[in-house]
VOGU-3710 file (C-alpha; in Angstrom, 3 decimals, decimal comma):
1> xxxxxxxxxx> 93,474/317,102/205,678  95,651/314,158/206,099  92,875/312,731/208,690  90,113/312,207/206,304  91,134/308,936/204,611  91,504/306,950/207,931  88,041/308,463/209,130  86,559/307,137/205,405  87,730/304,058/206,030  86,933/303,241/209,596
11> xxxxxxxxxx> 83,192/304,244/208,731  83,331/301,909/206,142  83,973/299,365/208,521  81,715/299,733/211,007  78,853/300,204/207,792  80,287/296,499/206,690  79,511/295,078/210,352  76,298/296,208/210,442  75,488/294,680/207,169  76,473/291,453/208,740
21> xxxxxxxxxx> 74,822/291,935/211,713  71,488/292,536/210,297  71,737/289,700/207,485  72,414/287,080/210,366  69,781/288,502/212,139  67,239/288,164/209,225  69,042/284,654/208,580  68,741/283,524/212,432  64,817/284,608/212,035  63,781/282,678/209,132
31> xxxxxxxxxx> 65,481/279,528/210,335  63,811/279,765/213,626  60,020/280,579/211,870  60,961/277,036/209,794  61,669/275,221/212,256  58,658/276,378/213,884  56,411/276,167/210,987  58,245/272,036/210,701  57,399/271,460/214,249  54,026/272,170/213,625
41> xxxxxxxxxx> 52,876/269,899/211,507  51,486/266,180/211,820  53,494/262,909/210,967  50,988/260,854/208,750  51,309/257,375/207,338  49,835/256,424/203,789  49,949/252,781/203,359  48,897/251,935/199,543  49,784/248,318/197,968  52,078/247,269/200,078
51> xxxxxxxxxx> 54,061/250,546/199,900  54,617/253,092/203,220  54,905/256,500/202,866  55,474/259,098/205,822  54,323/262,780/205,610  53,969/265,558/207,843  51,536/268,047/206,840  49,711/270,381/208,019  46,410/269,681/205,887  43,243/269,408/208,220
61> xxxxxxxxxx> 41,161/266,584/206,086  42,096/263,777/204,392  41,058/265,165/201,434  43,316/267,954/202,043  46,319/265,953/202,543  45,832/263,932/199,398  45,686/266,925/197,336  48,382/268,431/198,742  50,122/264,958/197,867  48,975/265,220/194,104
71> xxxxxxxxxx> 47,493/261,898/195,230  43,999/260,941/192,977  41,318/258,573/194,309  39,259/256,801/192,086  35,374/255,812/192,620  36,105/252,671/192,834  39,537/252,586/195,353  39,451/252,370/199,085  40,232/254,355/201,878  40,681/253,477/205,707
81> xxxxxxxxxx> 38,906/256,803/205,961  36,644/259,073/204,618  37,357/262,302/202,463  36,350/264,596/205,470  38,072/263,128/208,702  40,589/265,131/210,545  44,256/264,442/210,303  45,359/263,639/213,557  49,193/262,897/214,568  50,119/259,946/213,865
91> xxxxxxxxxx> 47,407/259,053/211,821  47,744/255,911/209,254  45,857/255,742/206,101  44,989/252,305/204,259  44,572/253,128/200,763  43,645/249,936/198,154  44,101/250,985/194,693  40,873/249,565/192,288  41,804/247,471/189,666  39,950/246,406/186,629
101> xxxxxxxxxx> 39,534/242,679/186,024  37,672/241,033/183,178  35,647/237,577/183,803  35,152/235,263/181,060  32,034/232,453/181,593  31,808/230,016/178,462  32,989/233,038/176,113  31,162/236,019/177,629  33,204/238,876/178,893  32,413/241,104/181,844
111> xxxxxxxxxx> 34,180/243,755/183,461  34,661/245,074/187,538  36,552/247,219/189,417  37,860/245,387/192,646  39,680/245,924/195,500  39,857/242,455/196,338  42,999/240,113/195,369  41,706/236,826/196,258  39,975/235,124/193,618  36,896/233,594/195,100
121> xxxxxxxxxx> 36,232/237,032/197,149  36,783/239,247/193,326  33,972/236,362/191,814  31,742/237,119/195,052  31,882/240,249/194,746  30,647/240,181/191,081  27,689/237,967/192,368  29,972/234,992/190,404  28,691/231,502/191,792  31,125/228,772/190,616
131> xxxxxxxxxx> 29,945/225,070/191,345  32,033/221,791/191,950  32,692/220,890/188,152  33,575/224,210/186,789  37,095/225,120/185,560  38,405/228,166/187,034  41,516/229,304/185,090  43,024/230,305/188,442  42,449/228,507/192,103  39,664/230,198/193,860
141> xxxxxxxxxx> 42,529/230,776/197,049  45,279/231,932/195,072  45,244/235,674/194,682  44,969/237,618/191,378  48,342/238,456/191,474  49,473/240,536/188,188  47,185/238,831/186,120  43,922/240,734/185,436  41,800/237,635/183,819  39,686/235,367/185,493
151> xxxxxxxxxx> 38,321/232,791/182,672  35,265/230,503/183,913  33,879/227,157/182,095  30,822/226,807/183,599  30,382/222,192/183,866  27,591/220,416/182,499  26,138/216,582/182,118  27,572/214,304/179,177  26,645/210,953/178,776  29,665/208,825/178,357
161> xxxxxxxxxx> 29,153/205,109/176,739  32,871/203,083/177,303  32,348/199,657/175,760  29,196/198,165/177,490  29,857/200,642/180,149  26,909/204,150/180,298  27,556/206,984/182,727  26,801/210,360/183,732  29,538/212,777/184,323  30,061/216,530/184,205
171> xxxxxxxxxx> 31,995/218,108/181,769  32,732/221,807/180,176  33,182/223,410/177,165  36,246/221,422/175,998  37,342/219,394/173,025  36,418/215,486/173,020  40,133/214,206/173,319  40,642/216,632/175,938  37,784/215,369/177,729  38,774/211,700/177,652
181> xxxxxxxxxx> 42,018/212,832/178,971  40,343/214,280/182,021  38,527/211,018/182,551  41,377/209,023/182,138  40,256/207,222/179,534  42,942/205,298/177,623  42,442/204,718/173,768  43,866/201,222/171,931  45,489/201,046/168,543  42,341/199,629/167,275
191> xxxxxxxxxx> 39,655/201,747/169,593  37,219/203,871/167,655  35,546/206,928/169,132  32,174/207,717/167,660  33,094/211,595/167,563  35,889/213,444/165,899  38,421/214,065/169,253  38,361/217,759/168,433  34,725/218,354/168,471  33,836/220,765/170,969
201> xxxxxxxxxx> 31,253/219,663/173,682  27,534/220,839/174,176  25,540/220,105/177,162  23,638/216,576/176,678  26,278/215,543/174,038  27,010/211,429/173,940  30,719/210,610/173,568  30,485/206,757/172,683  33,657/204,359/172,671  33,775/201,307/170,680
211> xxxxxxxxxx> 36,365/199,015/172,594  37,639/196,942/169,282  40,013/194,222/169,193  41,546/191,546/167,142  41,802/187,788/168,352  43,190/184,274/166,463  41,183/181,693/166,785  41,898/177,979/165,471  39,112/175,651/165,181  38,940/171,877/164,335
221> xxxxxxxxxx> 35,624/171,565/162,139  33,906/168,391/160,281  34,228/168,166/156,439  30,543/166,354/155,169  31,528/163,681/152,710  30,537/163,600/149,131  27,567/161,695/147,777  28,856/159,399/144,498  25,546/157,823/142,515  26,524/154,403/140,347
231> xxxxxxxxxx> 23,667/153,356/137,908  22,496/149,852/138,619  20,424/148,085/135,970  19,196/145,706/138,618  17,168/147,948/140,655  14,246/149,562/139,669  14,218/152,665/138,579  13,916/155,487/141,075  15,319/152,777/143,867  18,572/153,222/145,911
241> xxxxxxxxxx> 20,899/150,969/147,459  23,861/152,236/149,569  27,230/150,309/149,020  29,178/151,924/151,292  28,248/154,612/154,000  30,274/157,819/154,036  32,350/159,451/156,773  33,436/162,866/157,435  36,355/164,598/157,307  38,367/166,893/159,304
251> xxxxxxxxxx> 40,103/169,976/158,608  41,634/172,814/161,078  40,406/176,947/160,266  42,729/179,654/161,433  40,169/182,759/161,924  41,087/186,206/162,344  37,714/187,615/164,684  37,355/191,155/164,979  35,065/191,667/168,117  33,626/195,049/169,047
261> xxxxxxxxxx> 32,316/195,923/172,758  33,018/191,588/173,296  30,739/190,655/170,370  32,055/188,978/167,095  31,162/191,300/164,062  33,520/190,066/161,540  35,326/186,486/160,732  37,658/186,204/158,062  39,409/182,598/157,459  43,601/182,959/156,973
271> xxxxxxxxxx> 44,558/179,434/157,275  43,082/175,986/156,347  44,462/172,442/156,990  43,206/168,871/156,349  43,646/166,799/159,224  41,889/163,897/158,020  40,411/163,756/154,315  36,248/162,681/154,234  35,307/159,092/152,774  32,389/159,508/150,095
281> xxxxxxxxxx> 29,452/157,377/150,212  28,849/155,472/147,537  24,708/154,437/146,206  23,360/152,281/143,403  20,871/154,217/141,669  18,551/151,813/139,956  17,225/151,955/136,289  15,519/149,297/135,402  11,973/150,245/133,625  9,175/147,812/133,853
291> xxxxxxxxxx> 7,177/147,539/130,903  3,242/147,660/131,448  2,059/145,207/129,189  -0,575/142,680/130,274  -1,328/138,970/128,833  -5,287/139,105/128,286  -5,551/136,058/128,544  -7,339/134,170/131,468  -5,995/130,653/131,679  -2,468/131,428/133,422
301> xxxxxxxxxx> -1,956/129,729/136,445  -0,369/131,735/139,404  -0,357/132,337/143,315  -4,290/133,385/144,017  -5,353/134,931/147,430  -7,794/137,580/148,782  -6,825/140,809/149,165  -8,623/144,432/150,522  -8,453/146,727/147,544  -8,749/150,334/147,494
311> xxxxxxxxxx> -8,207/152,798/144,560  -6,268/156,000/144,132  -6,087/158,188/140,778  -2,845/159,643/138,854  -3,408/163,334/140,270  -4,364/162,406/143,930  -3,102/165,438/146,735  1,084/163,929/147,154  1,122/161,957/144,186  3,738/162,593/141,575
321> xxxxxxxxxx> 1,772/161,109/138,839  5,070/158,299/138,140  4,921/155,008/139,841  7,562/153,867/142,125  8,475/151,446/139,280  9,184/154,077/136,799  5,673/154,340/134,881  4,619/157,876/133,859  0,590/157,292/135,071  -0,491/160,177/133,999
331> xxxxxxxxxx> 0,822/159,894/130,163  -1,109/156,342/130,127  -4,381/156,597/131,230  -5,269/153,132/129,405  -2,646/151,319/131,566  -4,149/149,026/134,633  -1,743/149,242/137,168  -1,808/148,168/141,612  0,129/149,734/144,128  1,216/146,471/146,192
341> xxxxxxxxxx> 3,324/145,736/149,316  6,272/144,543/147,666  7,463/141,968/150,226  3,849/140,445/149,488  3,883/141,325/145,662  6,853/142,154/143,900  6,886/144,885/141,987  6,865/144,371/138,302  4,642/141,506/138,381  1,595/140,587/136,467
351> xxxxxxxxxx> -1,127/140,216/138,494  -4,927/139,662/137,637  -7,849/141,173/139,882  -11,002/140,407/140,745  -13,752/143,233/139,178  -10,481/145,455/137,611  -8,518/142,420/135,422  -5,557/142,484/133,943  -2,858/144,304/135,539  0,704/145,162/136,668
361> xxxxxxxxxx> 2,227/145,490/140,262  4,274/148,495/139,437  3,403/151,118/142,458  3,957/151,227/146,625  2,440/153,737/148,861  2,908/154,283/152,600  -0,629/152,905/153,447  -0,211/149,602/151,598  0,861/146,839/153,823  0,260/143,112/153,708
371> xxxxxxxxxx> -2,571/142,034/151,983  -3,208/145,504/150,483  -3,076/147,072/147,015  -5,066/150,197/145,490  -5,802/149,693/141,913  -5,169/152,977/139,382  -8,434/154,615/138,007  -8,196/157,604/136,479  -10,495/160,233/138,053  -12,024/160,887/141,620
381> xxxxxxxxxx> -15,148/159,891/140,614  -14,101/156,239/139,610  -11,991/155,586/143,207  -15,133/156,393/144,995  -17,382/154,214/143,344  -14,677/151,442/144,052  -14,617/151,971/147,720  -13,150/149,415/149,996  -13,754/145,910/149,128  -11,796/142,201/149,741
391> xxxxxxx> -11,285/140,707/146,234  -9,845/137,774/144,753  -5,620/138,095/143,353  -3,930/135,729/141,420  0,261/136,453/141,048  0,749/135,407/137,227  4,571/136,040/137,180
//
């Protein structure tokens, strides 16, 4: 009875050993079907934006592996190879994620999915042309980088008028002062733009610049002399005598000119000087009236000679209707009067003439030289009737 105990436990021993045994067994199994399974499958290398990442699988497409992966492909990405290829060991995948960009030309938005990172291959792609003079927001060989915004000002012709100066030059979509800055064009304090500078420009648009600027000028100038009229009771009326000839002055002007594009358009006078004051001239203005009354009588004696007489009337084409002596001829139609060469008749004397009588020297005229005088009728009529003839004079006084 006494044996039983040992017996119970030595079988519980050898039960615990063979528990063991066949748990290491199952244990040395299952590692050696993993590493089996492991050392079947295929080393692959994904290579996406710049990124490497190493798989083994045992997927049999491409598409296989990438699902496996919980990798998703858009329409618009790129792969090294398609959907269906085998995997092979060793294999490497390129894989260029699509991104969206937007391009802007002149305010017009459009938007692409791209695989391309340099800037003038993303606008090729979109069937983008950009020309000389356009403004591209980035440089057509930089890459996109992180930004997803290509912004395009697409150039056109403005006529630009500097001063005196017209061009032709290409321009975009910008404000007027920005545009001057990109032609270098420098503005002066007094410069005037014919524009407001934040005016946006349109194709054909004229930017005009009026080059203005303010110069001193000081000018020596003559000063005319004033006229001063004395009455003189010895000279006939209407006759002048000069007693003493003028002479001009001088004075300096201090002008402010405002010139605009090199032409004057405004002179304003800040400063005047006398250098040397004018001398007036100084003429007798005679007023002597003669008085047209004639002796009748016929028995005076006098200076007598032959003359060529002529006749004129009051209203003939330049005539004033008043004698160089004074007489109103017009207001007198009674009166006899001659228009005589004074250095051969004096004015203001009595004369008496052949076929007219009784009369007074008291009128000149340019035609009457020598021994000349027209004699005073008073219509048209009358001075042709009297023609041309020589007649007899006699000087009374």
């Amino acid at each position: 009875m006494s044996s039983n105990p040992i017996r119970k436990i030595l079988f519980g021993i050898k039960y615990k050993q063979s528990v063991v045994t066949i748990l290491f067994m199952v244990l040395f199994v299952a590692v050696i079907s993993f590493v089996l399974y492991q050392g079947t499958k295929k080393p692959v290398t994904i290579h996406a934006n710049g990124e490497e990442i190493k798989i083994l699988t045992h997927a049999k497409t491409v598409e296989e592996l990438l699902k496996d992966e919980n990798i998703e492909i858009s329409m618009h990405d790129k792969l090294s190879y398609s959907l269906d290829a085998k995997i092979t060991s060793g294999m490497e995948i390129e894989w260029i994620q699509a991104k969206q960009v937007t391009i802007i030309i002149d305010e017009k938005e459009q938007e692409i999915w791209t695989t391309e990172t340099k800037v003038k291959n993303i606008l090729s792609e979109a069937n983008i042309q950009v020309a000389e003079y356009d403004e591209v927001s980035i440089p057509l060989d930089e890459d996109l980088g992180d930004e997803n915004q290509i912004k395009i000002n697409k150039a056109f012709q403005v006529t630009l008028v500097d001063g005196t100066e017209m061009k032709q030059v290409w321009s975009t979509s910008t404000t007027v002062a920005n545009f001057l800055k990109q032609q270098k064009i420098t503005l002066n304090e007094l410069d005037r733009v014919e524009k407001k500078l934040s005016d946006k420009l349109k194709p054909n648009d004229e930017v005009t610049i009026v080059r203005v600027e303010k110069v001193t000028d000081v000018v020596e100038e003559e000063i005319n002399y004033p006229v001063e009229t004395r009455s003189d009771s010895s000279l006939l009326k209407g006759r002048e005598k000069v007693i003493s000839q003028g002479k001009k002055g001088k004075v300096s002007r201090t002008y402010e000119i405002t010139k605009e594009n090199g032409k004057v358009v405004k002179k304003v006078l800040k400063n005047e000087q006398i250098i040397e004051k004018p001398k007036a001239k100084v003429v007798a203005v005679g007023t002597k009236v003669v008085t047209a009354k004639v002796s009748r009588g016929t028995s005076e004696s006098g200076k007598e000679f032959y003359v060529t007489a002529t006749a004129y009337t009051p209203y003939c084409d330049g005539c004033s209707g008043t004698s160089a002596a004074g007489i109103n001829l017009r207001s007198n139609p009674n009166l006899k009067v001659i228009a005589v060469d004074p250095n051969v008749i004096p004015l203001g004397s009595k004369v008496w003439v052949e076929g007219y009588g009784y009369a007074i020297a008291g009128d000149t005229g340019g035609a009457i030289k020598g021994n000349k005088i027209d004699v005073l009728v008073q219509s048209k009529q009358e001075a042709i009737q009297w023609g041309r003839k020589k007649v007899r004079i006699k000087v009374l006084d």
